[in-house]
C-alpha positions as CSV (number, residue, x, y, z in Angstrom):
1,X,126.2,-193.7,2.2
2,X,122.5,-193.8,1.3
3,X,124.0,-192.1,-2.5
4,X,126.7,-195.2,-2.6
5,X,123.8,-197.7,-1.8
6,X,121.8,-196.4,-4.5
7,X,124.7,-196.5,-7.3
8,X,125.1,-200.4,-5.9
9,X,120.9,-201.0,-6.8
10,X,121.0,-199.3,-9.7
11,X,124.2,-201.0,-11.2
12,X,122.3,-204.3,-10.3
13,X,119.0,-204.0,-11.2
14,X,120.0,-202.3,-14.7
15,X,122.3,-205.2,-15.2
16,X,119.4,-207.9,-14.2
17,X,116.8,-205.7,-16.4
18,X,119.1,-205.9,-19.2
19,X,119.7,-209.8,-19.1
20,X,115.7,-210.2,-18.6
21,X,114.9,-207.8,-21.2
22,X,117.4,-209.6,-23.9
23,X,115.9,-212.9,-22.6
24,X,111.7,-211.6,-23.3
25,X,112.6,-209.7,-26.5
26,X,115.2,-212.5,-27.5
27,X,112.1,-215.4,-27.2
28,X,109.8,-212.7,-28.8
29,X,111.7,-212.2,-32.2
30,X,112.3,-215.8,-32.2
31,X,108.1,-216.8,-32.0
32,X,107.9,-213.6,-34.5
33,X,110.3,-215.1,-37.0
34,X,109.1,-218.8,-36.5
35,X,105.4,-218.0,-37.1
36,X,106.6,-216.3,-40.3
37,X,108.6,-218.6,-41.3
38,X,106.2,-222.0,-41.2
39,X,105.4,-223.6,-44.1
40,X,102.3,-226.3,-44.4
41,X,103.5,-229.9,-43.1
42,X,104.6,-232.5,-45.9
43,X,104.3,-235.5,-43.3
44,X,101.0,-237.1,-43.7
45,X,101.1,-238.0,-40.0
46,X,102.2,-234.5,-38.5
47,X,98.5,-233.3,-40.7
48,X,96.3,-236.0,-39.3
49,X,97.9,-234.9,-35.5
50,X,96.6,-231.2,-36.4
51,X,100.0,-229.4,-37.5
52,X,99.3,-226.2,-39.5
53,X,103.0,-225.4,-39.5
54,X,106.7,-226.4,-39.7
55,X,110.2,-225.2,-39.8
56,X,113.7,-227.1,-40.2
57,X,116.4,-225.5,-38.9
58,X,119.8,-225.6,-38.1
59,X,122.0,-224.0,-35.3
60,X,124.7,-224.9,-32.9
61,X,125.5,-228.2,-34.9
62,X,121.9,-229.5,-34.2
63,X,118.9,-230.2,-36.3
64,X,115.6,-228.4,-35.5
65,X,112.3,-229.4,-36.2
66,X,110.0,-227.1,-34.5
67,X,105.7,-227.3,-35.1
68,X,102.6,-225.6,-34.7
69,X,99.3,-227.0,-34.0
70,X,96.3,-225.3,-35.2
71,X,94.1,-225.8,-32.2
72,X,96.1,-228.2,-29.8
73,X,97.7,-231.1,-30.3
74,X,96.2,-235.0,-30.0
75,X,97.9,-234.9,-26.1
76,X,99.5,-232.6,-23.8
77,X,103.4,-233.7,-23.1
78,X,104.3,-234.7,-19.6
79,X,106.8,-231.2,-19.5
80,X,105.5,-228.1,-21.1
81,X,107.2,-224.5,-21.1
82,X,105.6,-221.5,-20.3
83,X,106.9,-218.6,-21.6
84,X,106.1,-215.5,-18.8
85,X,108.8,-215.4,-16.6
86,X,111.0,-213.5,-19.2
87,X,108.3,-210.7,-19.4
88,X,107.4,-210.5,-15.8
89,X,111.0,-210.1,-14.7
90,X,111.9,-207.5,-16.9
91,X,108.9,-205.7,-15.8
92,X,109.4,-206.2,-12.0
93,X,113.1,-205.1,-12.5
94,X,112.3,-202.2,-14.9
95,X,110.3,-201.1,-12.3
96,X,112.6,-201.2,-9.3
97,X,114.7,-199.5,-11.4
98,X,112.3,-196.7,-12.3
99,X,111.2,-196.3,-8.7
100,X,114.8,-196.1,-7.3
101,X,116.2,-193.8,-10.0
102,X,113.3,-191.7,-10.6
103,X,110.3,-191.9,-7.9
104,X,113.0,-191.7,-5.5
105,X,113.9,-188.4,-5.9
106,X,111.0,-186.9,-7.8
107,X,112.3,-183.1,-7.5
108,X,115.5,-183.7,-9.6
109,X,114.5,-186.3,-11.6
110,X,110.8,-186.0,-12.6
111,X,110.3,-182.2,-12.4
112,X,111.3,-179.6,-14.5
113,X,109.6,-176.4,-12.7
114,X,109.6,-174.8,-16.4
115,X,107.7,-177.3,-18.4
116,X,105.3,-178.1,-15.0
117,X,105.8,-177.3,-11.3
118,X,104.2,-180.2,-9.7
119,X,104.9,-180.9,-6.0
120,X,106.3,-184.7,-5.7
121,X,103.5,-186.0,-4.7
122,X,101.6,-184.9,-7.4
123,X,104.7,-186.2,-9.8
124,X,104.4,-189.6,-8.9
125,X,100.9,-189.8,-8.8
126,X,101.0,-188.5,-12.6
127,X,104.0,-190.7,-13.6
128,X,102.2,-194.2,-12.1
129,X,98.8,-192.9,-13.8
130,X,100.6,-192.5,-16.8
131,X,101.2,-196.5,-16.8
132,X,97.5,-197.2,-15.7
133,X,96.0,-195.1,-18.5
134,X,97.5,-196.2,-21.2
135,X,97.0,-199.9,-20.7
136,X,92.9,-199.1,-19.8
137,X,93.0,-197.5,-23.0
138,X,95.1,-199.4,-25.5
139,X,93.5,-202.5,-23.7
140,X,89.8,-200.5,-24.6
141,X,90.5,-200.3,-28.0
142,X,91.7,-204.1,-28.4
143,X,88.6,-204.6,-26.9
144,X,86.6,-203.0,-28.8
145,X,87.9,-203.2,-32.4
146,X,90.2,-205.9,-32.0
147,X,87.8,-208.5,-33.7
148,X,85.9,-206.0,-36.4
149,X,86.5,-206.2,-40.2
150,X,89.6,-204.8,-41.0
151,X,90.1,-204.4,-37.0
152,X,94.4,-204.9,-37.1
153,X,94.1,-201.8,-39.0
154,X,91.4,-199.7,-37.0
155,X,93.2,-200.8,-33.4
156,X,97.1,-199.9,-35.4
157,X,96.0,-196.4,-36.4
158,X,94.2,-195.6,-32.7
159,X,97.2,-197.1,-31.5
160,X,99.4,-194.4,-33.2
161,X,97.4,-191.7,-32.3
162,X,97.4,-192.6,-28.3
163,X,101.0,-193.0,-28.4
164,X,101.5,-189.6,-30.2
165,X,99.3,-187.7,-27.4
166,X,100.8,-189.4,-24.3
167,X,104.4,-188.1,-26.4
168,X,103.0,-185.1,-26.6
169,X,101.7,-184.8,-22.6
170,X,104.4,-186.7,-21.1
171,X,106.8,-184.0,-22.8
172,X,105.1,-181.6,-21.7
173,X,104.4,-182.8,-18.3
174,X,107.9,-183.8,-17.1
175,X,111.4,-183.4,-17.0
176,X,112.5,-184.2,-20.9
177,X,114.3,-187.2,-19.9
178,X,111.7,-188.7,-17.7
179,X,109.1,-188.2,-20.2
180,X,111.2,-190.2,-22.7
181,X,112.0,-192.8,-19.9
182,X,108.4,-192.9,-18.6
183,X,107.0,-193.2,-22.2
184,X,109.2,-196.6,-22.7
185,X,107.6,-197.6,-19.0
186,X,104.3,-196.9,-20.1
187,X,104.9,-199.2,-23.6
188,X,106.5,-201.7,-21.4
189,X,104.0,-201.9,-18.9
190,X,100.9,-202.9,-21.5
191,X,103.5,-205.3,-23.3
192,X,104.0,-207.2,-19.6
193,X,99.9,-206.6,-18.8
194,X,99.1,-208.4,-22.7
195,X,101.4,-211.3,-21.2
196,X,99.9,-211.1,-18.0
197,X,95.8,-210.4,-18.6
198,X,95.5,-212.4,-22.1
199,X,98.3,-214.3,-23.3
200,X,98.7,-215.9,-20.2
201,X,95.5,-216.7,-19.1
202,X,94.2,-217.7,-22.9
203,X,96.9,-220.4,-22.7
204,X,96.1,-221.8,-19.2
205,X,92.5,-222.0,-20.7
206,X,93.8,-224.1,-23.9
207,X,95.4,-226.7,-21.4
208,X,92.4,-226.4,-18.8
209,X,89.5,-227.7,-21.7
210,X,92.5,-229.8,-23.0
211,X,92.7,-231.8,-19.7
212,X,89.2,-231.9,-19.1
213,X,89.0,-233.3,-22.4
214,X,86.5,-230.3,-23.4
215,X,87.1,-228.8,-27.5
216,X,89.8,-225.8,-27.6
217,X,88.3,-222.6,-28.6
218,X,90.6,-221.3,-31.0
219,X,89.6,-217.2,-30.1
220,X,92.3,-218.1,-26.6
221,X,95.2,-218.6,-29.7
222,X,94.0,-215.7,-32.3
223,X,93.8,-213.2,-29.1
224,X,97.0,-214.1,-28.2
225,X,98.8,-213.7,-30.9
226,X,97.2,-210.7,-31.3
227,X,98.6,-208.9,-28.0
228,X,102.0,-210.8,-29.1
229,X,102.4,-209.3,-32.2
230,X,101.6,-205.4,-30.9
231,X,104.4,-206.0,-28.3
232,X,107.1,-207.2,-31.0
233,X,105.7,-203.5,-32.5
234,X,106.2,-201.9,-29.0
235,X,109.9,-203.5,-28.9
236,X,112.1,-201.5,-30.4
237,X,110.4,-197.9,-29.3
238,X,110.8,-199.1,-25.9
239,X,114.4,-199.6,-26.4
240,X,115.0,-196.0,-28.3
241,X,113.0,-194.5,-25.0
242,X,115.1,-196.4,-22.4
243,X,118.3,-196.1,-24.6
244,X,117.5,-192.0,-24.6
245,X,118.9,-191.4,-21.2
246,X,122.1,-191.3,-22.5
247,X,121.4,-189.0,-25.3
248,X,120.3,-185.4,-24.0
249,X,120.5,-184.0,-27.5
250,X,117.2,-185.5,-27.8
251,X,114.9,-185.1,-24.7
252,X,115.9,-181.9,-24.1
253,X,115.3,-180.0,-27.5
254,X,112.6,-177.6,-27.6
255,X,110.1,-180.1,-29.6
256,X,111.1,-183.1,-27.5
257,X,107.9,-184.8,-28.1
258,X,108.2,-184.9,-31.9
259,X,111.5,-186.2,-31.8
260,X,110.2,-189.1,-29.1
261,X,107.1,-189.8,-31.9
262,X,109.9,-190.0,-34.7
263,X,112.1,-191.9,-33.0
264,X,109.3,-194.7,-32.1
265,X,107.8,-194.1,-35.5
266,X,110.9,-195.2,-37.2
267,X,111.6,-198.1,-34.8
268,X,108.4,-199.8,-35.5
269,X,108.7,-199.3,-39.5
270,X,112.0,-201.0,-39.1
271,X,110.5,-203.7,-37.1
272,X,107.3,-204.0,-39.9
273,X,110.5,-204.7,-42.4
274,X,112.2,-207.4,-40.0
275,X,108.8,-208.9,-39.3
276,X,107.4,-209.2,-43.4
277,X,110.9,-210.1,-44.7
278,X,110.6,-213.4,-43.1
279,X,107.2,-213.7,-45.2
280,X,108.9,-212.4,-48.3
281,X,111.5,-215.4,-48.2
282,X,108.7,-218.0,-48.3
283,X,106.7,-216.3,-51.6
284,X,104.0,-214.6,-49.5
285,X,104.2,-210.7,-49.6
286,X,106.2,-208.4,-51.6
287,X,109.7,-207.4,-50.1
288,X,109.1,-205.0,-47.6
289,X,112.3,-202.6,-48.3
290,X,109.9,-199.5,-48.1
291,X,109.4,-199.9,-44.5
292,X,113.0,-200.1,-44.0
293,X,113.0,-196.9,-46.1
294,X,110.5,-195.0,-44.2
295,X,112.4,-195.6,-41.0
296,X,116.0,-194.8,-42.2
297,X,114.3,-191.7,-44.0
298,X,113.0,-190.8,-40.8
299,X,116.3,-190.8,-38.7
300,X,118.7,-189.1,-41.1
301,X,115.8,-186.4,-40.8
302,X,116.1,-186.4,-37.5
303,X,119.9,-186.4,-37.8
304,X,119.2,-183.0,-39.7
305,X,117.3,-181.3,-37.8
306,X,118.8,-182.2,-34.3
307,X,122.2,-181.0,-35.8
308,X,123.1,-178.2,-33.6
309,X,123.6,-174.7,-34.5
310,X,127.1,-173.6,-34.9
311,X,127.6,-171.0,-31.6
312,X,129.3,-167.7,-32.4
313,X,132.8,-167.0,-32.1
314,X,133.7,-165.4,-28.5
315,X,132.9,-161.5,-29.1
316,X,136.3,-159.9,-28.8
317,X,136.6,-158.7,-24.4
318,X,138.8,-155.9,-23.1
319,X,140.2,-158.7,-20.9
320,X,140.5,-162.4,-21.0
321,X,137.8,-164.5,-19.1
322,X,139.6,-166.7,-16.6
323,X,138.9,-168.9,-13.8
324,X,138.6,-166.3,-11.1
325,X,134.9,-164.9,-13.5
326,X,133.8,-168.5,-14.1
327,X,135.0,-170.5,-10.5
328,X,132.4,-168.5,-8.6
329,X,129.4,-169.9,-11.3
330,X,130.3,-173.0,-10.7
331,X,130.4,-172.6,-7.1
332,X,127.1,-171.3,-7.2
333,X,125.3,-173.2,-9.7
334,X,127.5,-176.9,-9.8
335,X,129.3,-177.8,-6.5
336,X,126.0,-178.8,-4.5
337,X,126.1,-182.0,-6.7
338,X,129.7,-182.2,-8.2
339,X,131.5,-181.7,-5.1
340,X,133.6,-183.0,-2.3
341,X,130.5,-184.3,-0.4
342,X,128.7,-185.5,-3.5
343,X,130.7,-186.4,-6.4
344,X,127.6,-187.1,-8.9
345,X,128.7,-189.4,-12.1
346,X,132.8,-188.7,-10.8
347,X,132.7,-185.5,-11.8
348,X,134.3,-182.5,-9.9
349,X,133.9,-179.1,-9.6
350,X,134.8,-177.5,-6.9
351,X,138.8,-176.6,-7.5
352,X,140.3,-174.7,-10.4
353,X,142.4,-178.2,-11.5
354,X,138.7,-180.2,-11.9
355,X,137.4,-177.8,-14.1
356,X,140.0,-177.4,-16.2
357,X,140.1,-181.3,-15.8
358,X,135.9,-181.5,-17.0
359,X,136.2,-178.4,-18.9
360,X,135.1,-180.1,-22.5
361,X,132.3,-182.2,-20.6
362,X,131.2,-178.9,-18.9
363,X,130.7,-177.2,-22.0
364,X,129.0,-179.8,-23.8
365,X,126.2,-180.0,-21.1
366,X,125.9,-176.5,-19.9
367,X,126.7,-174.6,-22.6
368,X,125.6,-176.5,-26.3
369,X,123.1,-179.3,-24.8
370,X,122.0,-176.9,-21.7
371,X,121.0,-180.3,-19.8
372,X,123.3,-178.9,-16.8
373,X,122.2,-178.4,-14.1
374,X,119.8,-181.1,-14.1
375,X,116.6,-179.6,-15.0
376,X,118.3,-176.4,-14.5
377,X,117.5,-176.6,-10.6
378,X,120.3,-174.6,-9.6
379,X,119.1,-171.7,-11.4
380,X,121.9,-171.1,-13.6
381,X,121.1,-167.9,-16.4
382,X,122.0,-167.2,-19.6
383,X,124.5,-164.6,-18.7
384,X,126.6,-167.2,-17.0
385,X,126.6,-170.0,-20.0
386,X,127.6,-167.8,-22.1
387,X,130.5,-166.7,-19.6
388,X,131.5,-170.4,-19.5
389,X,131.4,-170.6,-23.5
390,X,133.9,-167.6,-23.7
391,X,136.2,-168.7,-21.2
392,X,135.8,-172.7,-22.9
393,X,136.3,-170.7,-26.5
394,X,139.5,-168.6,-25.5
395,X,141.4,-171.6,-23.7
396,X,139.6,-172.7,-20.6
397,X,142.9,-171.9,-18.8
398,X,143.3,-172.7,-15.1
399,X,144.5,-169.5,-13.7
């Protein structure tokens, strides 16, 4: 029951994380695209109220006449919307989701006793810590360099560099698809604390001085949009990492990490093209095709190297392997999880007919992805993939 009860919160929460997340990222590109695309006010009267920029638009069948104020404008409307709620849903949910799928049961999910034998205590302490860190330090060097001469550039490159170490210690810290999973957290986490500690706050400032008729200090806005812009950077790694999941041929190659770094590398050079093409439309920077470049030269490398190695033919055997040498490995090694009493994913092992049934899917992950067992918990050797590969090769035959 308690297995059935977790499917049920997991199928929720990962449904209300998704409509969240597409709701936060959804009002992020939009404010992205709109700050790119404004263009200086032609009205005499929207310059006099303090409008830096403007945008026409049309969609649905309506007109659209969005504007920016430079500081704030002459008074505050009677309803204002406060964009936060997007951002601290998906985070709440993201995390209920983490905790129940991963925290829960740290032994099969976090720990891979080859790449780290941590007790699960000691897991989750490292996994939470890993969320904490990263913020104190990323928010450090905002801090720090954030407002310094060429400091975009100094805080970017620093930026990189932390990502590209907790990649490198996440990988080789946990379980390969928790690290991936727990790096997207870890980017998610600062993009819900910039929202939370400084966008947030800056903007209940603005309307605070606003009401109390004090001057707007302009630093709340350029902070802001600071933090804003990093997270529409942070987007669409955290999607790759939390997408990954699905993918073992990823997480669980040898140099996990550098595929992770590539993988975010490219997503935030395809972002940079996204984010300066709508600047390129209006006159004001080149077009940005080479970052688009970068990142599509990036994956089809990765395609390339990922690209498994073909497996030698079955070596020639005095007999045929059949299901009475490979039932008892799967007995041993698969049943505790894929049988009667616990059918993980619907998948069965435990009769002759099921693995004939799963026999392609059993290959693929025990034999060519080696992601089965789960963190190879059961134990299962060498010796007894490559059994299952030669009975797969010669026919996978029931009897």
């Amino acid at each position: 029951m308690e297995t059935y009860l977790l499917d049920w919160a997991n199928l929720l929460l990962r449904w209300l994380h998704v409509i969240v997340g597409i709701a936060w990222i959804g009002s992020s590109f939009y404010f992205v695209f709109l700050d790119s695309s404004l263009t200086p006010p032609e009205d005499e009267q929207l310059k006099k109220d303090g409008v830096s920029g403007e945008l026409w638009a049309l969609h649905g069948g309506g007109f659209y006449h969005p504007v920016k104020f430079k500081a704030a404008p002459p008074q505050l409307p009677d309803h204002l919307h406060w964009f936060y709620w997007e951002s601290y849903s998906t985070w709440l949910s993201g995390f209920a989701l983490f905790l129940i799928s991963y925290l829960w049961s740290p032994s099969v999910y976090l720990i891979d006793p080859s790449v780290m034998p941590w007790s699960p205590a000691g897991a989750i302490a490292a996994a939470l810590a890993f969320l904490v860190v990263f913020w104190l330090l990323y928010d450090g060097i905002c801090r720090t360099l954030g407002q310094s001469e060429n400091g975009d550039a100094k805080v970017g490159a620093l930026v990189l560099v932390l990502v590209c170490v907790a990649a490198y210690a996440a990988t080789h810290m946990f379980a390969g698809r928790a690290a991936f999973l727990l790096m997207g957290a870890m980017l998610a986490t600062s993009m819900s604390a910039n929202v939370f500690f400084w966008i947030i706050p800056g903007q209940r400032t603005m309307v605070a001085d606003m009401k109390a008729g004090r001057p707007v200090d302009p630093i709340h806005g350029i902070r802001g949009k600071q933090r804003s812009v990093h997270n529409t950077y942070f987007t669409l790694p955290v999607l790759f990492a939390m997408l990954s999941n699905h993918y073992s041929f990823t997480y669980s190659h040898p140099q996990n990490w550098l595929v992770l770094i590539g993988m975010m590398f490219a997503g935030a050079a395809i972002r940079q093209f996204f984010v300066m093409r709508h600047g390129y439309k209006l006159g004001r920077n080149p077009h940005p095709w080479k970052y688009a470049a970068v990142g599509v030269v990036v994956l089809l490398a990765l395609i390339v190297w990922l690209k498994p190695a073909n497996l030698p033919a079955a070596a020639a055997a005095p007999e045929k392997v059949g299901m009475a040498q490979v039932q008892p490995v799967f007995a041993q090694r698969c049943v505790m999880c894929h049988g009667e009493a616990l059918q993980s994913k619907g998948v069965r092992l435990d009769s002759a007919a099921e693995i004939k049934k799963n026999a392609q899917m059993v290959y693929q992950q025990a034999v060519v992805q080696k992601t089965m067992p789960l963190n190879n918990a059961t134990g299962i050797t060498d010796a007894e993939r490559a059994l299952v590969a030669q009975w797969f090769q010669q026919g996978a035959t029931a009897d």
